[in-house]
N, C-alpha and C positions, 0 to 999 in steps of 0.2 A: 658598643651596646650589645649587651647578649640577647639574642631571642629567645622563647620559649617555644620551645615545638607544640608540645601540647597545646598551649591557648592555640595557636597557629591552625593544627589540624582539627581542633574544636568548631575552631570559627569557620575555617573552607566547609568542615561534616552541615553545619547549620545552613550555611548556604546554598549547598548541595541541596540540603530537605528542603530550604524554600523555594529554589528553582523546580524541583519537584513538582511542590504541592501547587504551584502559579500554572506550572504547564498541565498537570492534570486540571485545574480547576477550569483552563481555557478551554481543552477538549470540551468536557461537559456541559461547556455553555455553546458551545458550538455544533449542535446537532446533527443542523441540515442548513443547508441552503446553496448559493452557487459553490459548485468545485465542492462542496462538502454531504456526502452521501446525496447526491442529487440525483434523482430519476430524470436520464434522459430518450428513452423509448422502453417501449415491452417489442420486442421483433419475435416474431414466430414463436408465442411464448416464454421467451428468456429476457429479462430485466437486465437492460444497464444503467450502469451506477458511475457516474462521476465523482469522484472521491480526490481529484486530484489535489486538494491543498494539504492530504494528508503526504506531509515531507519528512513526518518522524515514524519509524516503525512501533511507536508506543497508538500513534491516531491507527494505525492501520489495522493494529491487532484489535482497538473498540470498533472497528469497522466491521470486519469482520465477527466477530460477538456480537455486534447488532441484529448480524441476519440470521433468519433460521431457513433459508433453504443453502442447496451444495451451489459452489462457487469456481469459477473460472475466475481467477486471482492476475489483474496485468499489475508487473509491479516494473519499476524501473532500475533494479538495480539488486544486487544478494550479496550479502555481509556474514561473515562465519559466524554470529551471534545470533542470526535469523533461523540455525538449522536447530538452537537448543532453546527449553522453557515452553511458553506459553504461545510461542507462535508453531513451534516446534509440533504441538499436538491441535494446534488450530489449524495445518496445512495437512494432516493426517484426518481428522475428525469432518474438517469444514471441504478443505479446496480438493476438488476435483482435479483440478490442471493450476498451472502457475506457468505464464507466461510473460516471461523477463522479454525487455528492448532494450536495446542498448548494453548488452553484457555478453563478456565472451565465457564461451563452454568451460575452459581449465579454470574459471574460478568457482564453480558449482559443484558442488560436494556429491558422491555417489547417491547415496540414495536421500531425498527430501521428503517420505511418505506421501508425495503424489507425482503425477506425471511432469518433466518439466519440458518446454519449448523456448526456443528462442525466436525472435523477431529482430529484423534493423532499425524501428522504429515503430511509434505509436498505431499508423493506421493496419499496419502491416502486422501489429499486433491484435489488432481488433478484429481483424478478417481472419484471422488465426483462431482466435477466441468462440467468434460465431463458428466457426466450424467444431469447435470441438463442445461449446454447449448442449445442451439437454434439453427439454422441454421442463420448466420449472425451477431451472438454475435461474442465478446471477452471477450478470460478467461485471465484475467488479473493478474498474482503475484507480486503484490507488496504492501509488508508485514507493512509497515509503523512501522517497531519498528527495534531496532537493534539486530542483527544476537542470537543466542540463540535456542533452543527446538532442539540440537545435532550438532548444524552448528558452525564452529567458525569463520565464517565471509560470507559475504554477497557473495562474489564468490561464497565457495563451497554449500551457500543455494540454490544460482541459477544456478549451475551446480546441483543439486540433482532434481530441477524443470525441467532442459532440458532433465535432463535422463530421467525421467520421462514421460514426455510429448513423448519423441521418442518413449518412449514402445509405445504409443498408436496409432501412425501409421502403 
């Protein structure tokens, strides 16, 4: 039986859009609430933000567009497609600082248009974060990668960030 490429690559192109259009339509419907842009304290003027169910860097970049003050960005992980487009001048325009856990130095590109840091882990990114906050920022977590460096799923990541964050009150 011969195939035909064309139908072939028609059909994955279609399915491609509708994975697409499914996964942007969920974002949208998915605002706020636990793990998803959630306010979990104001400390000395700076707002944190539990964002952790955002596992795709597409939720992280509307996360980010949501806010309009400057942002201390904790994300879990950096992918060489993260340093170009629209996150590219979101980490220039928006973030302040980006503070990666769980990620080693040689896969960080020279320059990211903002400061970067690293952390061994979540809480230890958050004590990180308040120190380099501002009065009027948000320390924003959301990790853009899927759960992983001790977590086994995005709850107990951002139950580990709230704990966390409560110390510091």
């Amino acid at each position: 039986m011969k195939s035909n490429g064309h139908n072939n690559t028609t059909s994955a192109s279609t399915s491609v859009d509708a994975l697409v259009r499914a996964r942007q339509g969920s974002l949208a419907a998915q605002v706020t609430g636990p793990h998803r842009m959630e306010v979990v304290a104001n400390v000395n003027d700076v707002v944190y933000i539990n964002d952790s169910k955002s596992t795709f860097i597409d939720a992280t970049i509307d996360s980010l567009m949501s806010l309009d003050a400057r942002v201390i960005w904790i994300a879990g992980t950096w992918s060489d497609d993260m340093g170009e487009g629209q996150l590219a001048e979101l980490l220039r325009e928006r973030v302040s600082a980006l503070v990666l856990f769980g990620v080693a130095a040689e896969e960080l590109p020279a320059d990211l248009g903002c400061e970067v840091y690293l952390a061994d882990n979540v809480p230890m990114a958050v004590f990180l974060a308040r120190e380099l906050a501002r009065p009027k920022e948000v320390v924003l977590f959301s990790p853009a990668c899927p759960s992983g460096s001790g977590h086994a799923n995005y709850e107990e990541r951002g139950a580990d960030f709230k704990r966390t964050v409560r110390e510091l009150e």
